[in-house]
N, CA, C and O atoms as CSV, one atom per row, in Angstrom:
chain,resi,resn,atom,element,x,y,z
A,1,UNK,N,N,12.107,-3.500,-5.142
A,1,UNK,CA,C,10.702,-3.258,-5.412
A,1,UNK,C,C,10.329,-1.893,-4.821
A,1,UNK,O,O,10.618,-1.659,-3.648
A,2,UNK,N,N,9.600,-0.833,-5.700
A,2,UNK,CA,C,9.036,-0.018,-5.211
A,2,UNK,C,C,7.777,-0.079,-4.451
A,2,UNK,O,O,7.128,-1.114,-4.605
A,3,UNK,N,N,7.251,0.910,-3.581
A,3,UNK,CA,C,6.183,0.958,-3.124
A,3,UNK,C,C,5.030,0.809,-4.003
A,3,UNK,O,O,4.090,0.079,-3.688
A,4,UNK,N,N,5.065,1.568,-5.257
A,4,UNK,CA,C,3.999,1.729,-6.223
A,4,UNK,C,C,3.911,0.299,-7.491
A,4,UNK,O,O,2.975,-0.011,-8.228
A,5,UNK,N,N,5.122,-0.255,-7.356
A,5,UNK,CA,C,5.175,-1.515,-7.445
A,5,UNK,C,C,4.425,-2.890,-6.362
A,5,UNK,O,O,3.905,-3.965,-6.663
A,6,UNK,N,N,4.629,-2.361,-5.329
A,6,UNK,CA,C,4.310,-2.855,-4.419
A,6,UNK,C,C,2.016,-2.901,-4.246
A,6,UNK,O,O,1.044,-3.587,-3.932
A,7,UNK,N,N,2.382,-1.861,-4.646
A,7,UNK,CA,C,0.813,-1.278,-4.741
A,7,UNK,C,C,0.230,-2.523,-5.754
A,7,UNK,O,O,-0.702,-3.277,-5.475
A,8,UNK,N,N,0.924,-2.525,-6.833
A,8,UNK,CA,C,0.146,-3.133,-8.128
A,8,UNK,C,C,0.353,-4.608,-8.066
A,8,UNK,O,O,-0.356,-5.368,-8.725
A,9,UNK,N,N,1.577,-5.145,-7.071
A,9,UNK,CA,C,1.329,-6.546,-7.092
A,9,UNK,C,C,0.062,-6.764,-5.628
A,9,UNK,O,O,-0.252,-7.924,-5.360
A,10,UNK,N,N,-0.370,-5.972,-5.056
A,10,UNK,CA,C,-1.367,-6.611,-4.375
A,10,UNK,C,C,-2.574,-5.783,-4.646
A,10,UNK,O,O,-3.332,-5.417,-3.748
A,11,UNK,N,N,-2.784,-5.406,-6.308
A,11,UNK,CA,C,-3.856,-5.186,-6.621
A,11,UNK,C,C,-4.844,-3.750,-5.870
A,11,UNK,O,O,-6.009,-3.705,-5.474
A,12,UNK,N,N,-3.794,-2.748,-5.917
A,12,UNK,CA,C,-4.687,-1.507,-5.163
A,12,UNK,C,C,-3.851,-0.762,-6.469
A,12,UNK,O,O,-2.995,-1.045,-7.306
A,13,UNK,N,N,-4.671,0.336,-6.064
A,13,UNK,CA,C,-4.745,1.531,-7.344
A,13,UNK,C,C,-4.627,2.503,-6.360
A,13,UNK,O,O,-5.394,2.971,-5.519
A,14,UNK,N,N,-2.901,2.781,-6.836
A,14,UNK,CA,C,-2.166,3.485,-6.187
A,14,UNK,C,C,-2.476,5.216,-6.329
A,14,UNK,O,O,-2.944,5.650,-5.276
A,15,UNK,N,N,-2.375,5.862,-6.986
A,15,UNK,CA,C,-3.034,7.011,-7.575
A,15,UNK,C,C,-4.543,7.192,-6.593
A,15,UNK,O,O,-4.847,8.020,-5.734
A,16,UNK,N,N,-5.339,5.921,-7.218
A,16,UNK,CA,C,-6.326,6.659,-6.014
A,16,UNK,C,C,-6.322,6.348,-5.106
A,16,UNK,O,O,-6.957,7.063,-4.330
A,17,UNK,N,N,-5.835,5.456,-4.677
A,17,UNK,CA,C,-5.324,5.661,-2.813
A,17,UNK,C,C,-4.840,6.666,-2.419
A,17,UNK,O,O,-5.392,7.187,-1.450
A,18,UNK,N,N,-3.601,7.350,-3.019
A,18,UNK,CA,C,-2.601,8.035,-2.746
A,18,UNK,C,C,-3.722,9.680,-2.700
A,18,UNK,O,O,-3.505,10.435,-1.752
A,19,UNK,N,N,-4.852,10.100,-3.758
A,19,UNK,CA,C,-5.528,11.108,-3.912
A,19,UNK,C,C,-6.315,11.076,-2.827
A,19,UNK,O,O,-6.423,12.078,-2.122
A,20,UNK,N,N,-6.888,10.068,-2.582
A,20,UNK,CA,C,-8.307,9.921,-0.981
A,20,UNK,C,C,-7.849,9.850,0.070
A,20,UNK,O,O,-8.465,10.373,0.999
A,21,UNK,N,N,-6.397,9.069,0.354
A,21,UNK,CA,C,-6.124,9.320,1.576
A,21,UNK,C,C,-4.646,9.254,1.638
A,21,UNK,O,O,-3.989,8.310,2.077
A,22,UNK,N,N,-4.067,10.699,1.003
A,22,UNK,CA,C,-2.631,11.339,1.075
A,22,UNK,C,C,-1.824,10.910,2.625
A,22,UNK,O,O,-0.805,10.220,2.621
A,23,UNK,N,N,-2.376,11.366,3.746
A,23,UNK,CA,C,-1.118,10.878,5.061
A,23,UNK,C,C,-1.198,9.691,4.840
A,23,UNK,O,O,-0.244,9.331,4.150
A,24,UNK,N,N,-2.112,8.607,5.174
A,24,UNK,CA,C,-1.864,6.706,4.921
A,24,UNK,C,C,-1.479,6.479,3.840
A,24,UNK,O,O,-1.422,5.251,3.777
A,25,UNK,N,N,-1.056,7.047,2.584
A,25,UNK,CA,C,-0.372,6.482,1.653
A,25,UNK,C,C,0.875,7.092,2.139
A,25,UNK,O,O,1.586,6.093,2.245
A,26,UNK,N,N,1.644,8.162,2.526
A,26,UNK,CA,C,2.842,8.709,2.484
A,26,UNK,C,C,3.680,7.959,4.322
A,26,UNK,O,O,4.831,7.840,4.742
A,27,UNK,N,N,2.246,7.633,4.891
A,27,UNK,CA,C,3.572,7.044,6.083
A,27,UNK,C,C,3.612,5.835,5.559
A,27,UNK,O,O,4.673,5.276,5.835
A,28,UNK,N,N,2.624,4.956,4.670
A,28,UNK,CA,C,3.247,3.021,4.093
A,28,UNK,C,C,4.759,3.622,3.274
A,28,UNK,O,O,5.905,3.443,3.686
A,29,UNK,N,N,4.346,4.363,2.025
A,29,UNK,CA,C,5.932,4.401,1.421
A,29,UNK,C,C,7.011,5.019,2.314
A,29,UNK,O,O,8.118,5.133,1.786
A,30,UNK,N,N,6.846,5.527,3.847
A,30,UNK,CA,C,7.737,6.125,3.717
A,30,UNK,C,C,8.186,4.484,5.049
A,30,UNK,O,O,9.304,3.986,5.182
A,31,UNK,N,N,7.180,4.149,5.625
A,31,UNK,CA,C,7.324,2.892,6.511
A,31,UNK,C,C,7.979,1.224,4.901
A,31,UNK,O,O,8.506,0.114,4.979
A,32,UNK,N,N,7.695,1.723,4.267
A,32,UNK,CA,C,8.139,0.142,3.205
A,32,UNK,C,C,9.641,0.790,2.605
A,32,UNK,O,O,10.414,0.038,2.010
A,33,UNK,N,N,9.942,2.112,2.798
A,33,UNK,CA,C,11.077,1.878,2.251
A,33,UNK,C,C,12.407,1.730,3.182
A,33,UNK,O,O,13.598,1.695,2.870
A,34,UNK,N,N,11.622,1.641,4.696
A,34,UNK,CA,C,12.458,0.916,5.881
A,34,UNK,C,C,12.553,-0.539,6.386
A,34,UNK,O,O,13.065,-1.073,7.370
A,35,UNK,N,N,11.635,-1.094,4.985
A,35,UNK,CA,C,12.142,-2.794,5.484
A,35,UNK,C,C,11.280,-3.560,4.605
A,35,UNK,O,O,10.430,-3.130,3.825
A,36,UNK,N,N,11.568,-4.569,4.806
A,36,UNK,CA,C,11.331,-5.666,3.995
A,36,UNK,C,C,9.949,-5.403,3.210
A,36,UNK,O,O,9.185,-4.576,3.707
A,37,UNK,N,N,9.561,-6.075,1.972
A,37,UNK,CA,C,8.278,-6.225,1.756
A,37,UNK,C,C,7.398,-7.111,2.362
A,37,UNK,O,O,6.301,-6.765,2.800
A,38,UNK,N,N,7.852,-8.281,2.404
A,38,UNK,CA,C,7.478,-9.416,3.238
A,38,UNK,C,C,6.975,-9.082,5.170
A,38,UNK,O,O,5.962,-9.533,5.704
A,39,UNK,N,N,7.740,-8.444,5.659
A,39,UNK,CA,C,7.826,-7.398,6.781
A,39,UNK,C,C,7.031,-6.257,6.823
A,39,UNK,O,O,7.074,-5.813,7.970
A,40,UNK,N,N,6.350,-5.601,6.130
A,40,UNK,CA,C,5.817,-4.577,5.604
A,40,UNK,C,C,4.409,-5.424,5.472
A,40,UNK,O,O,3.645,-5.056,6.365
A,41,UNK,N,N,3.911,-6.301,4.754
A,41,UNK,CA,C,2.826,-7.021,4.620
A,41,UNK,C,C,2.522,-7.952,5.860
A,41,UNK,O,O,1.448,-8.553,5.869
A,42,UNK,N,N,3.452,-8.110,6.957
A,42,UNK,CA,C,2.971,-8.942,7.920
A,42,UNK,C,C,2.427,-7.620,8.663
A,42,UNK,O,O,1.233,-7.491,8.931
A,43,UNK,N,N,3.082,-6.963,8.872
A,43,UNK,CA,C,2.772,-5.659,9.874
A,43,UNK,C,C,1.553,-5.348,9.257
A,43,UNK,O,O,0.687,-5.676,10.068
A,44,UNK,N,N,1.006,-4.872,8.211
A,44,UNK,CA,C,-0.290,-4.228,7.683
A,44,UNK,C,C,-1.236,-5.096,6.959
A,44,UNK,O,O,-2.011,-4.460,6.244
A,45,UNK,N,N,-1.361,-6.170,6.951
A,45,UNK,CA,C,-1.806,-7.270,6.432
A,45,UNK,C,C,-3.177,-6.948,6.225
A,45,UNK,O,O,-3.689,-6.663,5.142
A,46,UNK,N,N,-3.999,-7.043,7.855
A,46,UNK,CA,C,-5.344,-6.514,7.966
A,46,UNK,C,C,-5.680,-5.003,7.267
A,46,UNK,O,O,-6.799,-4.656,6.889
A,47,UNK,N,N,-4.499,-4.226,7.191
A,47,UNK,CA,C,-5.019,-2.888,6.948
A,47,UNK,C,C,-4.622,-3.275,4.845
A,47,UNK,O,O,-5.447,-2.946,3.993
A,48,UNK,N,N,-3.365,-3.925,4.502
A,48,UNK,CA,C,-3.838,-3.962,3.148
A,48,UNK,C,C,-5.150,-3.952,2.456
A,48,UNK,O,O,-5.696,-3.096,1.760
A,49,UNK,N,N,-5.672,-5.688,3.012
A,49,UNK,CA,C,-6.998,-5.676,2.835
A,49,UNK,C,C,-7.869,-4.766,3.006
A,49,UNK,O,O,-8.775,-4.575,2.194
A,50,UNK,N,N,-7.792,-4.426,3.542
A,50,UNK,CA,C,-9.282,-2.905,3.849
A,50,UNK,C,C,-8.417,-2.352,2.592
A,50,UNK,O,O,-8.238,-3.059,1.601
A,51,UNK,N,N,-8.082,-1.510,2.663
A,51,UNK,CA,C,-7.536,-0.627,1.808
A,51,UNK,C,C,-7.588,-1.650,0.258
A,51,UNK,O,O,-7.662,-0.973,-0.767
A,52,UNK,N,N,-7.568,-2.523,0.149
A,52,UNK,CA,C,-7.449,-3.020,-0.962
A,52,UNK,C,C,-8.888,-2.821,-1.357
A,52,UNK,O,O,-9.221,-2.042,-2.250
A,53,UNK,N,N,-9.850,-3.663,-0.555
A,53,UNK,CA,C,-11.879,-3.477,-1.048
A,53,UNK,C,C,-11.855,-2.111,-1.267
A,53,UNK,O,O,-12.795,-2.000,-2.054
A,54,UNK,N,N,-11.367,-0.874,-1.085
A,54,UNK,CA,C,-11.449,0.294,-1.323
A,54,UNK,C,C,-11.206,0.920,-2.615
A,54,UNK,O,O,-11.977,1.557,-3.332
A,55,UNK,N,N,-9.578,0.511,-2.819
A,55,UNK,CA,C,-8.741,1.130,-4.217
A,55,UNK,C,C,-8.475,-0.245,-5.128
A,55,UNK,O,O,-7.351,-0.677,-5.386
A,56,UNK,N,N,-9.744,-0.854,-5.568
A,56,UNK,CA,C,-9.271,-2.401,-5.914
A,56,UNK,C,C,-8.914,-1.516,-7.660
A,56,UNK,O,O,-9.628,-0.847,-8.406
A,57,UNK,N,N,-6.992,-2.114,-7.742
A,57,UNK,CA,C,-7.092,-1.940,-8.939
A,57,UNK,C,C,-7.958,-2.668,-9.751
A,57,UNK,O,O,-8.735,-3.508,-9.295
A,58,UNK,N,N,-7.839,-2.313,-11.239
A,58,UNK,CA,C,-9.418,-2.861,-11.944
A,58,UNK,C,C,-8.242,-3.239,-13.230
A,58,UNK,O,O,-8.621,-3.754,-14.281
C-alpha cells in the first residue's frame, strides 16, 4: 500500500493536504514508508483525524 493510497482509504484528499501543509505531509510518507500501516495509524491516530476534518476527501 502506498501512502497516497493510504490517504484515500481513510478518506483525506491527498493533493490538498500535501499543497497546505507540504513538511506534515512529506515526514507521514516518508515516516509510513518505515512501517506498518496498521503501526503508522496507531502512532497518528489523533493527528489522522484532525487532518482528516480538514482535507475530508469529498
Amino acid at each position: 500500500m502506498t501512502f497516497e493510497e493510504y490517504l484515500i482509504e481513510k478518506k483525506i484528499d491527498g493533493p490538498q493536504f500535501q499543497a497546505a501543509e507540504p513538511a506534515v505531509y512529506t515526514e507521514w510518507k516518508t515516516l509510513f514508508a518505515q512501517m506498518h500501516p496498521e503501526s503508522f495509524t496507531t502512532q497518528k491516530k489523533f493527528l489522522v483525524n484532525k487532518v482528516r476534518r480538514k482535507y475530508l476527501l469529498r
